[in-house]
PyMOL CGO cylinders between C-alpha atoms (Angstrom):
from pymol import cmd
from pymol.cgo import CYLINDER

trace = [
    CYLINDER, 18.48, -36.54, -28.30, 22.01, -36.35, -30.08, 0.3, 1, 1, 1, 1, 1, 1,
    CYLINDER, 22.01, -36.35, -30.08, 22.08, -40.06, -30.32, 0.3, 1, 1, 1, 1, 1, 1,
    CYLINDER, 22.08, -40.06, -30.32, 18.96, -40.31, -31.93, 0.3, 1, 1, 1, 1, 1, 1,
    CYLINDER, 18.96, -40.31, -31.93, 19.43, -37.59, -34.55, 0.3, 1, 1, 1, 1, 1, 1,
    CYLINDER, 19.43, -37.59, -34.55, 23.14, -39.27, -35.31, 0.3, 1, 1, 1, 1, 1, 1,
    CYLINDER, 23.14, -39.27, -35.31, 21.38, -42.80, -35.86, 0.3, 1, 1, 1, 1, 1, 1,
    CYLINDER, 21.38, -42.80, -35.86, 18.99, -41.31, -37.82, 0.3, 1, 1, 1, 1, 1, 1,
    CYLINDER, 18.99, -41.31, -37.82, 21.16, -39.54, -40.18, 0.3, 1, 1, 1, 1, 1, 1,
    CYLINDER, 21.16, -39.54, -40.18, 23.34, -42.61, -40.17, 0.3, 1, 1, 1, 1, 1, 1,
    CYLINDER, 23.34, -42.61, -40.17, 19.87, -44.63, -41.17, 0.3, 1, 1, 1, 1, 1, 1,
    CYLINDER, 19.87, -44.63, -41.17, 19.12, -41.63, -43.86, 0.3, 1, 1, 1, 1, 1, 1,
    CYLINDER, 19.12, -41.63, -43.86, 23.04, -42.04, -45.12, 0.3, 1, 1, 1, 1, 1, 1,
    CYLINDER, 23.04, -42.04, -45.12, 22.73, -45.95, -45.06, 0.3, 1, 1, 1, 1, 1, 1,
    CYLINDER, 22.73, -45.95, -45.06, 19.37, -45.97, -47.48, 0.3, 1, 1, 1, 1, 1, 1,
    CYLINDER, 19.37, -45.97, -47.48, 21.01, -43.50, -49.61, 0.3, 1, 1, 1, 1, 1, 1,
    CYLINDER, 21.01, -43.50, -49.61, 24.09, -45.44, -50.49, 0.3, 1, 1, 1, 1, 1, 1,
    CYLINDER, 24.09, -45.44, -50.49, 24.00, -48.60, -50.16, 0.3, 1, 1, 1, 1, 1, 1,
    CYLINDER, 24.00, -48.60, -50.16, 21.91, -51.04, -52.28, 0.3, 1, 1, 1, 1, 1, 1,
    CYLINDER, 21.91, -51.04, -52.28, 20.44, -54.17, -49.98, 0.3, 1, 1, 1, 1, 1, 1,
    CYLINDER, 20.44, -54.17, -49.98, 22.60, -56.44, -52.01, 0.3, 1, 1, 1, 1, 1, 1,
    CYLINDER, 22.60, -56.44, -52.01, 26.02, -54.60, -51.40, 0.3, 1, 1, 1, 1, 1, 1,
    CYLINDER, 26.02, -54.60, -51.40, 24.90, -54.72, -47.52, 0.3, 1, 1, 1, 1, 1, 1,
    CYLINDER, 24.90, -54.72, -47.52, 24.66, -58.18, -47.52, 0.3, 1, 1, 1, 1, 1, 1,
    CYLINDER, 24.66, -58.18, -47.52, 27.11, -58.78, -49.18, 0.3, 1, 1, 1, 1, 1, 1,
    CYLINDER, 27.11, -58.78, -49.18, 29.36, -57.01, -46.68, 0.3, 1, 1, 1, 1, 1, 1,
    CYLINDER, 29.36, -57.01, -46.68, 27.55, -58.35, -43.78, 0.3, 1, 1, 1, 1, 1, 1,
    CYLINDER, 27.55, -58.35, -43.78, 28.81, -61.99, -45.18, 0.3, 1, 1, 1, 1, 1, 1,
    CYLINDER, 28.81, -61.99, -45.18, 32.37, -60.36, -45.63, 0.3, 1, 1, 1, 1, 1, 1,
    CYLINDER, 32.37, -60.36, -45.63, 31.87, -61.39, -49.56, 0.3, 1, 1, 1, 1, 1, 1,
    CYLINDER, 31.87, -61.39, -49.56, 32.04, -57.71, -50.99, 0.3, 1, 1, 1, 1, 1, 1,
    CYLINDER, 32.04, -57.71, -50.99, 35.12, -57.01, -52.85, 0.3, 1, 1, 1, 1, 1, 1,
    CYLINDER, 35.12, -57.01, -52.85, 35.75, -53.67, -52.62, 0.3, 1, 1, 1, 1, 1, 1,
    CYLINDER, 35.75, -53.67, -52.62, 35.17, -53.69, -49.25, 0.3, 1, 1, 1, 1, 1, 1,
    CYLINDER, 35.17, -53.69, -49.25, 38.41, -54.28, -47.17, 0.3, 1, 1, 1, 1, 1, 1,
    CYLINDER, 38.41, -54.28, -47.17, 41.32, -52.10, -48.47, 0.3, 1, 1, 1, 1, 1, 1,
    CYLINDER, 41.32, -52.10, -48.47, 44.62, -52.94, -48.58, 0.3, 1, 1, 1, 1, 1, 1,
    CYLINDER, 44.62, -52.94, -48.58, 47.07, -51.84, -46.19, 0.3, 1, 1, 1, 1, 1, 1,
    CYLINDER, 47.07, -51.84, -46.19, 47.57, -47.93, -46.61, 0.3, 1, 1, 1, 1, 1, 1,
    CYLINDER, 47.57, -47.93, -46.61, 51.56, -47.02, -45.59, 0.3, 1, 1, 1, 1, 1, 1,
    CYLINDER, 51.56, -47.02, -45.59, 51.09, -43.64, -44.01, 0.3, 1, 1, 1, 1, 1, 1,
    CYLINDER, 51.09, -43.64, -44.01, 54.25, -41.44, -43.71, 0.3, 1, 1, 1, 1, 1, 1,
    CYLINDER, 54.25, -41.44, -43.71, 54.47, -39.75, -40.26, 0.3, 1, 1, 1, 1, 1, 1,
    CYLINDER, 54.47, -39.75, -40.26, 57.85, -38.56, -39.95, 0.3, 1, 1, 1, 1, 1, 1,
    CYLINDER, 57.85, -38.56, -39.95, 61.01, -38.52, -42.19, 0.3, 1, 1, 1, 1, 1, 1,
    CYLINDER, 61.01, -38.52, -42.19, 61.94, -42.61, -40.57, 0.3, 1, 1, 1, 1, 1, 1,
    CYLINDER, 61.94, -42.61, -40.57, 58.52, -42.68, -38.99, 0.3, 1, 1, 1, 1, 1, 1,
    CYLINDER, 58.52, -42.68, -38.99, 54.85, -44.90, -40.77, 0.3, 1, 1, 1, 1, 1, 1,
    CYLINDER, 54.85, -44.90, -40.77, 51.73, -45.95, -39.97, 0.3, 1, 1, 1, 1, 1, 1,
    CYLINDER, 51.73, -45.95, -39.97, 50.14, -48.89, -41.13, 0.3, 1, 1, 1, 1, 1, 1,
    CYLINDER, 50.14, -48.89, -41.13, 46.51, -49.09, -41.97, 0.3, 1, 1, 1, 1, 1, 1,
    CYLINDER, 46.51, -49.09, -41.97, 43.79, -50.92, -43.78, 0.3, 1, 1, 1, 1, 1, 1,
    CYLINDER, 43.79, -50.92, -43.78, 40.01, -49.56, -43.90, 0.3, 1, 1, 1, 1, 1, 1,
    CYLINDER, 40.01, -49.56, -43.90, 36.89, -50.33, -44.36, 0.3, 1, 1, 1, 1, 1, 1,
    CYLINDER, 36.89, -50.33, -44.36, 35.90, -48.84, -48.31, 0.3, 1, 1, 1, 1, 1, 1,
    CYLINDER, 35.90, -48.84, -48.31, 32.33, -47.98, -48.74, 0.3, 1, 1, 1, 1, 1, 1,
    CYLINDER, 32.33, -47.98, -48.74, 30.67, -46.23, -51.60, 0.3, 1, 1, 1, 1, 1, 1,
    CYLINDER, 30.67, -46.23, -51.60, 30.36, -42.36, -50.70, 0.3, 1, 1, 1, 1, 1, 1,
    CYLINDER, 30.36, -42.36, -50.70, 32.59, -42.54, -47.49, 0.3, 1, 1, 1, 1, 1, 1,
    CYLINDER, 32.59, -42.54, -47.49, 36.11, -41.20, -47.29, 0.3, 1, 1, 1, 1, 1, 1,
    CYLINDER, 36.11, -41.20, -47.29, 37.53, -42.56, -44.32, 0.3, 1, 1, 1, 1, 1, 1,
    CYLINDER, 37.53, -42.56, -44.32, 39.91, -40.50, -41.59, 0.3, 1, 1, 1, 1, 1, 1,
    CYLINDER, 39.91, -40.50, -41.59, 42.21, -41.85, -39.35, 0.3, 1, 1, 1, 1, 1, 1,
    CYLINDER, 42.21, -41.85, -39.35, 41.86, -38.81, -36.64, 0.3, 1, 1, 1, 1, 1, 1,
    CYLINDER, 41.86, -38.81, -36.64, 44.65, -40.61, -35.06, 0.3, 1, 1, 1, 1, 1, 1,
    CYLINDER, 44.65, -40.61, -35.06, 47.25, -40.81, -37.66, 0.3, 1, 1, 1, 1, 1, 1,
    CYLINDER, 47.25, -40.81, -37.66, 45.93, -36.86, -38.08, 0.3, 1, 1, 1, 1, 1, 1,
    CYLINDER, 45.93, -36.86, -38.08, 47.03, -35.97, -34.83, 0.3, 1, 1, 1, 1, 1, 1,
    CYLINDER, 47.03, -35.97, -34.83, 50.42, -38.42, -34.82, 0.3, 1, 1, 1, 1, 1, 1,
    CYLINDER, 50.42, -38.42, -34.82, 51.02, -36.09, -37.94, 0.3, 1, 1, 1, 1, 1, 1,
    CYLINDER, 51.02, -36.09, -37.94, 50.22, -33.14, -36.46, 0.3, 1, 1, 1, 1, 1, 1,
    CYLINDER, 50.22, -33.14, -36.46, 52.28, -33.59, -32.83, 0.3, 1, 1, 1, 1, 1, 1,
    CYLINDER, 52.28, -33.59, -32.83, 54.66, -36.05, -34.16, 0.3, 1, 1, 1, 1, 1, 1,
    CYLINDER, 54.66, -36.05, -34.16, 56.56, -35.65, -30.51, 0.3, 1, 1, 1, 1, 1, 1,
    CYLINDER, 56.56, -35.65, -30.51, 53.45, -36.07, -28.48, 0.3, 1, 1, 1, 1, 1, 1,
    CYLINDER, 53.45, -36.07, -28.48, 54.00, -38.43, -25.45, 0.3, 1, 1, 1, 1, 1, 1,
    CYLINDER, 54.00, -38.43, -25.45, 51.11, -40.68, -26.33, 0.3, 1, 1, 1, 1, 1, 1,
    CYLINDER, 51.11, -40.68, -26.33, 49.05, -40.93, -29.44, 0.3, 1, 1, 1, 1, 1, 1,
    CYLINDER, 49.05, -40.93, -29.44, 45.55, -42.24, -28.41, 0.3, 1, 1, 1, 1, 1, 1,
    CYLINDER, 45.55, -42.24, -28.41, 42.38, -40.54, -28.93, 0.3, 1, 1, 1, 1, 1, 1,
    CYLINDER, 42.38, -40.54, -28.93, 41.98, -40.33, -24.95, 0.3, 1, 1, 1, 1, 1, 1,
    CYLINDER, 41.98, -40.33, -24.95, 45.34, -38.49, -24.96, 0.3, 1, 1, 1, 1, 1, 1,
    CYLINDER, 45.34, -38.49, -24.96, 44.08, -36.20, -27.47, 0.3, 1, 1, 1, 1, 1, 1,
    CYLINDER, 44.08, -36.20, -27.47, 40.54, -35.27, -26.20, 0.3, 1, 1, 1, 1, 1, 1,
    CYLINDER, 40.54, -35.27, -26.20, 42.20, -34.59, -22.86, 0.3, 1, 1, 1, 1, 1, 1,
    CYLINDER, 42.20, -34.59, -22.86, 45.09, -32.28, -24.02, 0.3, 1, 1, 1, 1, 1, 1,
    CYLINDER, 45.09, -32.28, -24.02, 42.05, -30.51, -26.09, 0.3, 1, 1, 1, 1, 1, 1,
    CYLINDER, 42.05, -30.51, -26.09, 39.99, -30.42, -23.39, 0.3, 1, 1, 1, 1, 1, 1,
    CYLINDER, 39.99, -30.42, -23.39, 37.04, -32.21, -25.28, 0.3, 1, 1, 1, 1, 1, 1,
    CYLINDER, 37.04, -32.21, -25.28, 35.02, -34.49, -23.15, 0.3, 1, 1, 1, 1, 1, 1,
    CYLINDER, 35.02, -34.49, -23.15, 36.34, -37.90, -22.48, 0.3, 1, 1, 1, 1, 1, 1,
    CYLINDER, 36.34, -37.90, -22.48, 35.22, -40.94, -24.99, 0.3, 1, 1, 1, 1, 1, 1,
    CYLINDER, 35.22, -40.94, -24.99, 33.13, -43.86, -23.97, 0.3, 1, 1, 1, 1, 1, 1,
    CYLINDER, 33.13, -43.86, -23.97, 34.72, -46.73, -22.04, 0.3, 1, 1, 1, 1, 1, 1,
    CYLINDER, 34.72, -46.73, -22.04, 34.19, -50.67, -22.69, 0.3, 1, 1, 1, 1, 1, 1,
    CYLINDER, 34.19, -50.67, -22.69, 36.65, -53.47, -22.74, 0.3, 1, 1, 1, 1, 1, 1,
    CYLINDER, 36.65, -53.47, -22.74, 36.63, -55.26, -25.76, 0.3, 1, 1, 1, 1, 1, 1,
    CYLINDER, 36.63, -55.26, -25.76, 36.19, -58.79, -23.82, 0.3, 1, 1, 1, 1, 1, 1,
    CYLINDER, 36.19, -58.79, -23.82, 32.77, -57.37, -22.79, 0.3, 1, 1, 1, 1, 1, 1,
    CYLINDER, 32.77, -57.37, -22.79, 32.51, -56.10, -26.55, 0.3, 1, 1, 1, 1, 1, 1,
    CYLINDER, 32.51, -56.10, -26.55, 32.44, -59.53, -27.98, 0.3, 1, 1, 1, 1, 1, 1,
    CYLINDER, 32.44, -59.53, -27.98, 30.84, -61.30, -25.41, 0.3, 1, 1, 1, 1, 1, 1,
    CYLINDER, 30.84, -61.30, -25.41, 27.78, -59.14, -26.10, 0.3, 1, 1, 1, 1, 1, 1,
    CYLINDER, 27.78, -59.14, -26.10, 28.39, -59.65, -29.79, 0.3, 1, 1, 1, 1, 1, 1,
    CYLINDER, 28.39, -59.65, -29.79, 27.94, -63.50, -28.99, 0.3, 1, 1, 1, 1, 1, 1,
    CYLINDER, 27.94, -63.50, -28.99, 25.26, -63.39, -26.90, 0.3, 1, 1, 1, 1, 1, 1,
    CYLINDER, 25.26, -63.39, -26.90, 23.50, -61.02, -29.13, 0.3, 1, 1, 1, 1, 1, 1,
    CYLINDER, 23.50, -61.02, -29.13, 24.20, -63.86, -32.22, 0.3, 1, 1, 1, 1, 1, 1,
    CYLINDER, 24.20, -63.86, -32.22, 22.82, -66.66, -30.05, 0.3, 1, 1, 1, 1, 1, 1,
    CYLINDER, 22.82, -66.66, -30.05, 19.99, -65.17, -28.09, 0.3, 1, 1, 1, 1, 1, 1,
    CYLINDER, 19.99, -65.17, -28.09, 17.09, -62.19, -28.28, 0.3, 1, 1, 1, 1, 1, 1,
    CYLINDER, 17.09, -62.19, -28.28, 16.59, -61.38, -24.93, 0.3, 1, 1, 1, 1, 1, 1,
    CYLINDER, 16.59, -61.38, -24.93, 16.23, -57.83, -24.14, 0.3, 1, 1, 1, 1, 1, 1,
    CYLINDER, 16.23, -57.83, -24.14, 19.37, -57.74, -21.59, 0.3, 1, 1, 1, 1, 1, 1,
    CYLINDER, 19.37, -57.74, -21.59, 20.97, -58.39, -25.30, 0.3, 1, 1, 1, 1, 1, 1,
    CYLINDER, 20.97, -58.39, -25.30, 18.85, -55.14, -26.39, 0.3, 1, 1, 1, 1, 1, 1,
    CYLINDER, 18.85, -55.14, -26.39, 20.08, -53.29, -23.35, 0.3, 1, 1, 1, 1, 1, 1,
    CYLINDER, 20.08, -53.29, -23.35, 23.75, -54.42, -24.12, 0.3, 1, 1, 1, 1, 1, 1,
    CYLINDER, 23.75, -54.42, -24.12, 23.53, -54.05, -28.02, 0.3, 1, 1, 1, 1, 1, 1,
    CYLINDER, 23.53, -54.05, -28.02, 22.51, -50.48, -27.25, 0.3, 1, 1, 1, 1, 1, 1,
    CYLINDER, 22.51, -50.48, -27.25, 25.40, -49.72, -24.48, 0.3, 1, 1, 1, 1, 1, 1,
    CYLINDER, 25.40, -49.72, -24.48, 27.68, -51.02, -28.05, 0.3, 1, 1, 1, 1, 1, 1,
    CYLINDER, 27.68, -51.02, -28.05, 26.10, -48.79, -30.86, 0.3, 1, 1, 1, 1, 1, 1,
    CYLINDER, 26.10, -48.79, -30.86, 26.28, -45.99, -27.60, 0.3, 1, 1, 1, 1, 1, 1,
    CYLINDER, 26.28, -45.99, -27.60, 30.23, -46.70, -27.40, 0.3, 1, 1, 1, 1, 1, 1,
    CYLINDER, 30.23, -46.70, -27.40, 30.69, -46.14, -31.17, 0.3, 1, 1, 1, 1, 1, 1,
    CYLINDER, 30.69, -46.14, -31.17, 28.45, -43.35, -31.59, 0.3, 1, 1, 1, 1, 1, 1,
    CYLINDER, 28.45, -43.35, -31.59, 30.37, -41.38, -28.85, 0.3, 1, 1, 1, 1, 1, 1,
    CYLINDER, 30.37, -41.38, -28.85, 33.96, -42.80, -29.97, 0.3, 1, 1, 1, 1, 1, 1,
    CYLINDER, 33.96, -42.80, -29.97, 33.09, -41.02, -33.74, 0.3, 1, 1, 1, 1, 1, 1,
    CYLINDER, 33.09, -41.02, -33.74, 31.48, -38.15, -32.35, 0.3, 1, 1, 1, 1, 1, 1,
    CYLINDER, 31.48, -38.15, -32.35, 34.67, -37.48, -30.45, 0.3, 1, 1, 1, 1, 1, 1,
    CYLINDER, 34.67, -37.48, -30.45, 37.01, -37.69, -33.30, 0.3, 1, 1, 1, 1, 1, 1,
    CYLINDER, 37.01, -37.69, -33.30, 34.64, -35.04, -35.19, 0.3, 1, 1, 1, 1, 1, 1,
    CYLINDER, 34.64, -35.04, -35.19, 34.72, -32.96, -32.16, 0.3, 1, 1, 1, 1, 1, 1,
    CYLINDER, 34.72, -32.96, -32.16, 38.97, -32.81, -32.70, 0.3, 1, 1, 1, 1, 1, 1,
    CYLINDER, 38.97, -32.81, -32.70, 38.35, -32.52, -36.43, 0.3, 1, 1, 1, 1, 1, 1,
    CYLINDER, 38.35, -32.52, -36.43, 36.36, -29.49, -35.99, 0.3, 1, 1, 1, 1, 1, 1,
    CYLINDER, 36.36, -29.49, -35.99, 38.55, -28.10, -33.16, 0.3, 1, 1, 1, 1, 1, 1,
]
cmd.load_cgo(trace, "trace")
């Protein structure tokens, strides 16, 4: 039931913001503003993070995990397993990327419903890997 309500709000979100044009446009990697360019992120006093996001009108991306590197700059790990499990959060999703993209191709070439099934185990994946970083954003 969480799933659905998240999609649908994403859906609601989506409509609102974007116009068809600027989504295809992304879709065809063509939209200018959409790739930023690499963001230098100061973690410690010798210490920075490099990223580059995805801009979209509305949006204001986070990084929960160069939050957290921030936040426990001595922290033995810094991935967003590490962190749910040292906040006691429930654990995130699971799925090799190799099995990421191959359903990514398959889904491309063919519209069979095992590609349904497996498109749906993806969008699962990300919903839970987002609703995980809110979860330590909240905490």
């Amino acid at each position: 039931m969480k799933v659905r309500n998240l999609l649908g709000a994403y859906a609601f979100k989506r409509g609102m913001v974007f116009s068809t044009r600027v989504c295809k446009n992304i879709e065809k990697g063509k939209y200018s503003g959409a790739m930023g360019g690499p963001i230098k992120v100061k973690l410690t006093a010798g210490d920075y993070f490099t990223s580059t996001v995805l801009k979209l009108p509305g949006c204001i991306p986070i990084d929960v995990r160069v939050c957290f590197k921030k936040l426990y700059p001595r922290s033995e790990k810094s991935s967003l397993k590490f962190f749910l499990e040292e906040s006691g959060l429930d654990s995130k999703a699971d799925m090799p990327h190799e099995n990421m993209w191959r359903i990514y191709s398959d889904a491309k070439e063919h519209s069979f419903v095992s590609t349904a099934k497996n498109m749906y185990k993806v969008a699962n994946y990300y919903v839970i890997d987002a609703l995980r970083c809110q979860e330590l954003m909240h905490q």
